[in-house]
N, C-alpha and C positions, 0 to 999 in steps of 0.2 A: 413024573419029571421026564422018563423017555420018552413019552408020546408026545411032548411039550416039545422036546425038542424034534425030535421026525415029524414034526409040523411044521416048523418051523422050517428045516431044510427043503421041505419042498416047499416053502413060500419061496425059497430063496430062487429056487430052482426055476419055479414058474415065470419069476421077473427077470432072471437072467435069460429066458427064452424069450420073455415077449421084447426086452430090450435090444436084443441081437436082430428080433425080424424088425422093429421099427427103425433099426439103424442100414436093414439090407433096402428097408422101403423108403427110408429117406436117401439113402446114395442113388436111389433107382429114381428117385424122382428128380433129382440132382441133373443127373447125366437126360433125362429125357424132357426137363420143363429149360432146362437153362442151359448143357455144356452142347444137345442134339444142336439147339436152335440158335447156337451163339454164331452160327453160317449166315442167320438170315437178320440178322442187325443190317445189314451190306445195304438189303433193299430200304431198311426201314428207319435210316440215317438222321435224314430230313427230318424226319418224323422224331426223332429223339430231339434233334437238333432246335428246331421249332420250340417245342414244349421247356425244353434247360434255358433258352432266351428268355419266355415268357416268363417263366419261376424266378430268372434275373431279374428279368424287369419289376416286374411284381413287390420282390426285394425292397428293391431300389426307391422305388414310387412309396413306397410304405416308410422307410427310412426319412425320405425327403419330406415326406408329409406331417411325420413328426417333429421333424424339424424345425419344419415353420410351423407348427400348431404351437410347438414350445413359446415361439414368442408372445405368443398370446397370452399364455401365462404365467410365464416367466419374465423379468427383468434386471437387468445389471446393475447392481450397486455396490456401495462402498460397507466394509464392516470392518469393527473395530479394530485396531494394529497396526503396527509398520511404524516406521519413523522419518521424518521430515526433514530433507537438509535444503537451507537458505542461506543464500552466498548472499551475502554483504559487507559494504564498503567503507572503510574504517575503524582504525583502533577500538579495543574495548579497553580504558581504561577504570572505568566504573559501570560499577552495577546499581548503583542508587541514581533510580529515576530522577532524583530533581538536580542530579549534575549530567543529564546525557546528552550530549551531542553528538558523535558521529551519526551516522544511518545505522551502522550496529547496533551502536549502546538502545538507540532509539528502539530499534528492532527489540532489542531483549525486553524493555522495558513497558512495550506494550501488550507482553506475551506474557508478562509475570505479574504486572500490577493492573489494576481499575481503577476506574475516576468515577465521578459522580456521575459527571451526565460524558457522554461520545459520540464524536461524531458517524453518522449511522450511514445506510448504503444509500439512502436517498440524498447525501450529500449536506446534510443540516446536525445541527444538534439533536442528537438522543438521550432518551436514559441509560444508563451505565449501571453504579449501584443504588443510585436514585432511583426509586419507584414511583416518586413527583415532584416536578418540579413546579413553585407557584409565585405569582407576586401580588400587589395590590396594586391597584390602578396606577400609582407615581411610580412604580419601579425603583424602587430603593430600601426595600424591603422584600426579601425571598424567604420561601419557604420549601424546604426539603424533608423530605421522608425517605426514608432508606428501606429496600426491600426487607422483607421476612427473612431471618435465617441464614443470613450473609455469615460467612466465615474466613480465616485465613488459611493459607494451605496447610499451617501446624495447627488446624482443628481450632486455634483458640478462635470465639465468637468475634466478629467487627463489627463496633456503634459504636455510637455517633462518638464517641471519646476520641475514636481513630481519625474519626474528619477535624474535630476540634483541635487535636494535639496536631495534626499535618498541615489545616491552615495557619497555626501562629507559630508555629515552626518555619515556614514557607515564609512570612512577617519578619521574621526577626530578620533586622539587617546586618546578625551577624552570617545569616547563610545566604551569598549571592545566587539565587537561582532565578534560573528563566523564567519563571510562575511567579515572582516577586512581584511584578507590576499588576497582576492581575489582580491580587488580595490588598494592594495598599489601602489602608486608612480602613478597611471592611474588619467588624467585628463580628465572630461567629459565638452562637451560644446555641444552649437546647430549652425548650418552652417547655410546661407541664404535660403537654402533651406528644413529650417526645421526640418534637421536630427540630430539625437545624432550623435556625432562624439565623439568615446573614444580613449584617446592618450595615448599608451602605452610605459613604462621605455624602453622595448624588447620585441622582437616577442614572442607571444603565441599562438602554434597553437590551442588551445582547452579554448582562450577566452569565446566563444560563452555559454560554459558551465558557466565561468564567471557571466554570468549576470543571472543565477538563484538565484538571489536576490530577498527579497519582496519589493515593493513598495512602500510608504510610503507618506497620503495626507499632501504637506506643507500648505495647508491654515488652517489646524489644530494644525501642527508641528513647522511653520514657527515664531523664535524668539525662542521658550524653548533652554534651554541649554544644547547640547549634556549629562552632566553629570548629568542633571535632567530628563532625556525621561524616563527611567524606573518608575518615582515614577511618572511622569504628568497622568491623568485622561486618558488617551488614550492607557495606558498600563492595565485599566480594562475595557475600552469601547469602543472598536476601530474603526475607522471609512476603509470599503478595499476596493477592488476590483474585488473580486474573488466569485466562485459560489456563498454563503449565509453571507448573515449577521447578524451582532450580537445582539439579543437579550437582552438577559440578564441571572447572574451566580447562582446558585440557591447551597448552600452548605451543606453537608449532612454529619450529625456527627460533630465531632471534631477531626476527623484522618486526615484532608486534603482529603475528596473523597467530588466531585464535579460535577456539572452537568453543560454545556454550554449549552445553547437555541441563536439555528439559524435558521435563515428565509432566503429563496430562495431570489435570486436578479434579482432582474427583470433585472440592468442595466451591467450583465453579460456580456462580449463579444460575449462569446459562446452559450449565449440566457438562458434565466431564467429557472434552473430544473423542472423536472417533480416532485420533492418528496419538500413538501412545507414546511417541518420543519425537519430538522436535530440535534441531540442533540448527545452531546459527555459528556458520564460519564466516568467521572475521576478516577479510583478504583486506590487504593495502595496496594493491595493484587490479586494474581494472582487468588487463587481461588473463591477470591468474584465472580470473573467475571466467573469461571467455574459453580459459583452457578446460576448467572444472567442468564445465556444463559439457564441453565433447568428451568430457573420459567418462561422462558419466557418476561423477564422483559427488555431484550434489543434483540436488532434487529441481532447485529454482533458484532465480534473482532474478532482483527489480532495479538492479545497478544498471544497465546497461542501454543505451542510446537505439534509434530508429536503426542508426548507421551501423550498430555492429550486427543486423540478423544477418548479412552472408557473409559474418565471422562464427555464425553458431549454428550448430550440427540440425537443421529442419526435420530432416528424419525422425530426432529424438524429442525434438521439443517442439509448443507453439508457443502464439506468441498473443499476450493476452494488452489488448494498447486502452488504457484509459486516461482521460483528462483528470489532470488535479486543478484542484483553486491555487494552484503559484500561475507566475506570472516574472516574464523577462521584461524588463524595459533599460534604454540608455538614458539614466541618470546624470540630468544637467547640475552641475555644480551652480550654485547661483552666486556663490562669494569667489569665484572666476569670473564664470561666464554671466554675469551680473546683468550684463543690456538686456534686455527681452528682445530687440531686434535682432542683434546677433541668434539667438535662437530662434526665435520667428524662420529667418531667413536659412538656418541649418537646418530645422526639419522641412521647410519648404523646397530645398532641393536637394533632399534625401527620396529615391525611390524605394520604395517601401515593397515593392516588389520581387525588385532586386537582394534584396535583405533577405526575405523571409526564400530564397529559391532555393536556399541551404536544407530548410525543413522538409520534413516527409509528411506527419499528417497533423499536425502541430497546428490547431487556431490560431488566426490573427489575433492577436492582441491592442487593443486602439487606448482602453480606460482602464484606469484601476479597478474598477467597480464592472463587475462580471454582470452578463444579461440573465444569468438564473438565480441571483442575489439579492434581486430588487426590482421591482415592475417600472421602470422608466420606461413614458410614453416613446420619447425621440430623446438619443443621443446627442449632443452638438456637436455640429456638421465640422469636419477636421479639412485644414486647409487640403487644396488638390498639387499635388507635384507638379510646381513648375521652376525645371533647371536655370532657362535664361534670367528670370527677373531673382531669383535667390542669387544665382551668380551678381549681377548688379547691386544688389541690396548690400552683398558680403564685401565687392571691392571698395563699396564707397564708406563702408565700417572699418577694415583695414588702411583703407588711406588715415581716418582719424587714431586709429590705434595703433602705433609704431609697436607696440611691444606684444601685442596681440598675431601682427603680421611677420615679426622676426624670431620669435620663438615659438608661436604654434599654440597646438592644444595636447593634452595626452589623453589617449580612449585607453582604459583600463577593467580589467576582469581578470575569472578565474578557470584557471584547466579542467572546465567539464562540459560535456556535454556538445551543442552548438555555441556557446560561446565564445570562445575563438574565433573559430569561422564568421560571426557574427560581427563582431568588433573587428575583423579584419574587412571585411564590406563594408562596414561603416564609415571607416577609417579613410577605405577607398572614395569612397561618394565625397566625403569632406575633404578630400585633395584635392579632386577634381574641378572644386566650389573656388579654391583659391586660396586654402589654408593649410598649413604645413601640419602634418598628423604624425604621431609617434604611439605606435601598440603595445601596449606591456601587457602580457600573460603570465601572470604567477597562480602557485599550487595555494590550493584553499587551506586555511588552518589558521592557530594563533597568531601568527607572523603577519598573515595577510591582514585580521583583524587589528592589528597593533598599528603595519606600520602606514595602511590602507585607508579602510573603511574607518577608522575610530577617527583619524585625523584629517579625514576627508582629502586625502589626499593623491586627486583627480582631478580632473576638468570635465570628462563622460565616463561614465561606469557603469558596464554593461553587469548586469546583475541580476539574479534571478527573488526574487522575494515571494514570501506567501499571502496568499490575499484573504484566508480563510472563509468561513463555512458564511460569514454575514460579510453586509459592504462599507464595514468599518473601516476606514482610510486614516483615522486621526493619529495610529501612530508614523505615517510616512509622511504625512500634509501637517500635520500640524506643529507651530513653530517651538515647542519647548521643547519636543522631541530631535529636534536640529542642533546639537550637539553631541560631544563624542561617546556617548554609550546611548543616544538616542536611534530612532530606524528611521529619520526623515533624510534621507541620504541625497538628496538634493539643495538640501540646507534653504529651504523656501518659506519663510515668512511672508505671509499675509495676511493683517490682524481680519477681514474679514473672509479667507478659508480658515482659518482656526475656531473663529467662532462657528462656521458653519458644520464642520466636523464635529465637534464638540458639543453641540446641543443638537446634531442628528443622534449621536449616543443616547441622548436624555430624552429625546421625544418619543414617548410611548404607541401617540399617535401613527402609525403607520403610510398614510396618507399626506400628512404635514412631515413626517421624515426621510419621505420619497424625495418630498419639493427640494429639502435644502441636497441632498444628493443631487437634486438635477443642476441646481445653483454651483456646486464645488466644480461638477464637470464642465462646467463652462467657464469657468476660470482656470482649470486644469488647460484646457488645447487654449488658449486666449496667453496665458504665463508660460507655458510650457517648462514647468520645472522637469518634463520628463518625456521619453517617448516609447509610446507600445510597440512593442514588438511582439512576441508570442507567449501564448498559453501554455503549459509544461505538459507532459505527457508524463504516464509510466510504462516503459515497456517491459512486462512482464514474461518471462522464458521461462516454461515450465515444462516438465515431464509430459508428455500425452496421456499417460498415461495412471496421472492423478486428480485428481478435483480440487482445485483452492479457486480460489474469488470468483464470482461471476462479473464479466465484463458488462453485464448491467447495472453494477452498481457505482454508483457517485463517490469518487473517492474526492477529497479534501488537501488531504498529505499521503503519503505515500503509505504509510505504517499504517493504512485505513484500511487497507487489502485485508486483517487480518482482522477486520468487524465480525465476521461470520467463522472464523476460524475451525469452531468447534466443529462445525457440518463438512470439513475437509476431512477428503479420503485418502489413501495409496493405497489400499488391498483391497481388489472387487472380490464381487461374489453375485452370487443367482438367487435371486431369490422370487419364488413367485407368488402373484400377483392374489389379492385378495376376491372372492369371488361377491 
């Protein structure tokens, strides 16, 4: 054990010497490799200097290279999360689709329920929860099939029970809904194999558009009584089918402005969105929402005109402009303005030019019937502005109409948009003809419909209507529809346009119901129950820095924007590229 140890101590011995001299030859090499020669850095500067640039550069270059090598396999996308705020414009006083009318309710109601067939980005009828739609040669007979595995957002399954129970529900004329005309006299059943089968009074060849109806769960519905679905609990809490579901209503103020909370549906057809919360505020004021969009406080709106982008912060937002199938025209009264010369002679020294100088990028508007709706070879030719002989024509119609020349005419419309401005031009050019004009601008809503448009009570009414996805014209042209809950808002009888409207529905042939379409228009500018003005736009204001619609797609109505919803983003990310 003692020799163990006296070994030890001179192991110790030996490293504490050899460590002492490697410590006197490292300071010695110290002082003569680096502290002797630190005099002669002086000459050799440049030389350091030179080489610390290039090792920068070097850096730099390698940095930069990766950079852009990145984009080659890398790309920016959207992934799942965030939440969506969409300013729109009027009251939510319901939640059941088939009472909605403001742009709100509208809005919510495209966001929570599905129809059969919708209209899709190329501007035409699509399938929705239809998976086919079919007819037999006469079209008065359809045939539906519903996709595989369709559900409601509470899990329980939808078939056909839920289409059957929503069309004769929609039937009954104890519940007034907008979709009522579409389903009259049509009986819906289901064949052995499944399929809806709808039986039509007469052929229609643009059913298909028909059944852009919402849908409606009967195990929730099933027993209320038609005349009670508005007040039942499911007109504030609804149970759909469509990308998000409903949350719940959160109320702001005491003016009716509202906020809707929705949450993405997993049990979507079209697969559960990427944006996991959507909310729709309700504003009643057009420029709340010009103020919302500069605080940053919502995401988007589609409320807003050409004229308000330098009211809205460009920095934060673009601006996405697409054409819908509406359409503005001034609506001749014909149980006024009865003569057809008198009108002849009012749009003959109307500058049309002049009118439309108001708009920004806004189509002319000439016919009811749009150029992408129907292959018409040539238009008929529309008279050419000429002021002096429309002047003549009109004084020598006021000399026989005393009553016509001492009280005038009234142009009428509603507070949105260019309409004002538009009817004030109007108004203008028809003074200037020789006729005494009076403008009245009232706010759109019940009011207007009651004391307004039901009682036709106008002489011009500048007004904007939908022209939808086909170039069906029979409810504004044709005479039964001239009446006070009718859309013929010209009030124009002519048993030969009514029948041509009305058996272009029924003509399957496409060909033979071009022709009678080319026939109505030429009784159209020849009667002038109306006059084109423009095609509508939506001008769309969104965050830069989210993904919603592509401006290549064909919207119809406004609430079309939200066709492809589910593939909208607000939270990028990198993701790269598959090799």
């Amino acid at each position: 054990m003692k020799n163990k140890l006296s070994s030890g101590q001179k192991l110790a011995r030996k490293f504490t010497r050899f460590s002492r001299k490697a410590g006197e030859a490292t300071i010695e090499h110290v002082e003569e490799n680096i502290i002797d020669r630190i005099g002669h850095i002086r000459r050799v500067r440049l030389l350091i200097l030179e080489w610390a640039l290039l090792v920068i550069a070097i850096i730099f270059l390698s940095l930069t290279q990766a950079y852009w090598y990145s984009d080659s396999y890398a790309v920016v996308t959207y992934k799942e999360g965030g939440t969506y705020i969409e300013a729109t414009l009027g009251e939510v006083k319901t939640l059941n689709p088939l009472f909605a009318s403001s742009n709100s309710e509208k809005t919510v109601s495209k966001l929570v329920f599905s129809s059969l067939t919708t209209n899709d980005y190329t501007g035409h009828s699509g399938y929705g929860l239809a998976k086919s739609v079919s007819t037999t040669d006469n079209g008065k007979t359809w045939k539906v099939r519903l996709r595989d595995n369709l559900k409601w957002s509470d899990d329980t399954k939808l078939t056909n029970e839920d289409v059957i129970f929503t069309a004769e529900l929609i039937k009954n004329p104890l519940l007034n809904s907008s979709y009522s005309s579409n389903l009259a006299g049509v009986v819906v059943e289901e064949d052995d194999d499944e399929n809806l089968i709808f039986k039509l009074p007469a052929v229609n060849a643009y059913f298909a558009t028909a059944l852009d109806f919402p849908i409606l769960p009967k195990h929730i519905l099933e027993g209320v009584s038609p005349d009670l679905i508005l007040e039942h609990g499911f007109s504030a809490k609804p149970i759909g089918s469509g990308p998000y579901i409903y949350n719940h209503t959160q109320a702001i103020g005491n003016l009716g402005e509202k906020s809707i909370y929705l949450q993405s549906n997993k049990n979507y057809y079209k697969g559960k969105p990427k944006i996991d919360s959507f909310i729709i505020h309700a504003f009643v004021k057009t420029d709340d929402i010009v103020n919302a969009l500069n605080a940053g406080t919502v995401t988007a709106s589609g409320e807003l005109t050409a004229g308000d982008i330098d009211r809205v912060n460009s920095v934060n937002f673009n601006e996405k402009e697409s054409s819908l199938n509406y359409g503005v025209f001034a609506f001749m009264n014909l149980e006024r303005l009865g003569s057809k010369d008198l009108r002849t002679a009012i749009r003959q020294g109307i500058d049309m030019t002049k009118i439309r100088s108001v708009l920004k990028n806004e189509r002319p508007l000439d016919y009811p019937i749009l150029e992408d709706q129907v292959d018409i070879s040539s238009y008929p030719k529309l008279p050419e502005y000429n002021f002096d002989d429309a002047k003549l024509k009109l004084e020598s119609i006021l000399e026989k109409n005393e009553e016509l020349r001492k009280t005038g005419i009234t142009v009428e419309t509603v507070n949105s948009g260019y309409l004002p401005e538009i009817s004030e031009k109007l108004a203008e050019q028809i003074r200037s003809l020789g006729i005494k004009v009076e403008v009245m601008t009232l706010d759109s809503g019940q009011d207007f419909f009651l004391n307004v448009l039901s009682p036709r009570n106008y002489d011009i009414l500048v007004y904007e209507i939908g022209l939808g996805p086909n170039p069906d014209v029979f409810a504004y042209y044709h005479s039964t529809e001239a009446n006070p809950n009718g859309h013929n808002l010209s009030n124009y009888k002519n048993v030969i346009v009514s029948d041509l409207v009305l058996s272009a529905t029924r003509t399957m042939n496409h060909t033979l119901r071009t022709k009678k379409y080319e026939s109505f228009l030429r009784y159209f500018v020849n009667d002038v129950p109306a006059i084109g003005i423009y095609q509508s736009n939506i001008h769309y204001y969104v965050n830069r820095n989210v993904r919603a619609f592509s401006q290549e797609n064909r919207l119809v109505t406004a609430v079309d924007r939200f066709y492809d919803v589910e593939k909208w983003g607000i939270e990028k990310t990198s993701k790269n590229r598959t090799p």
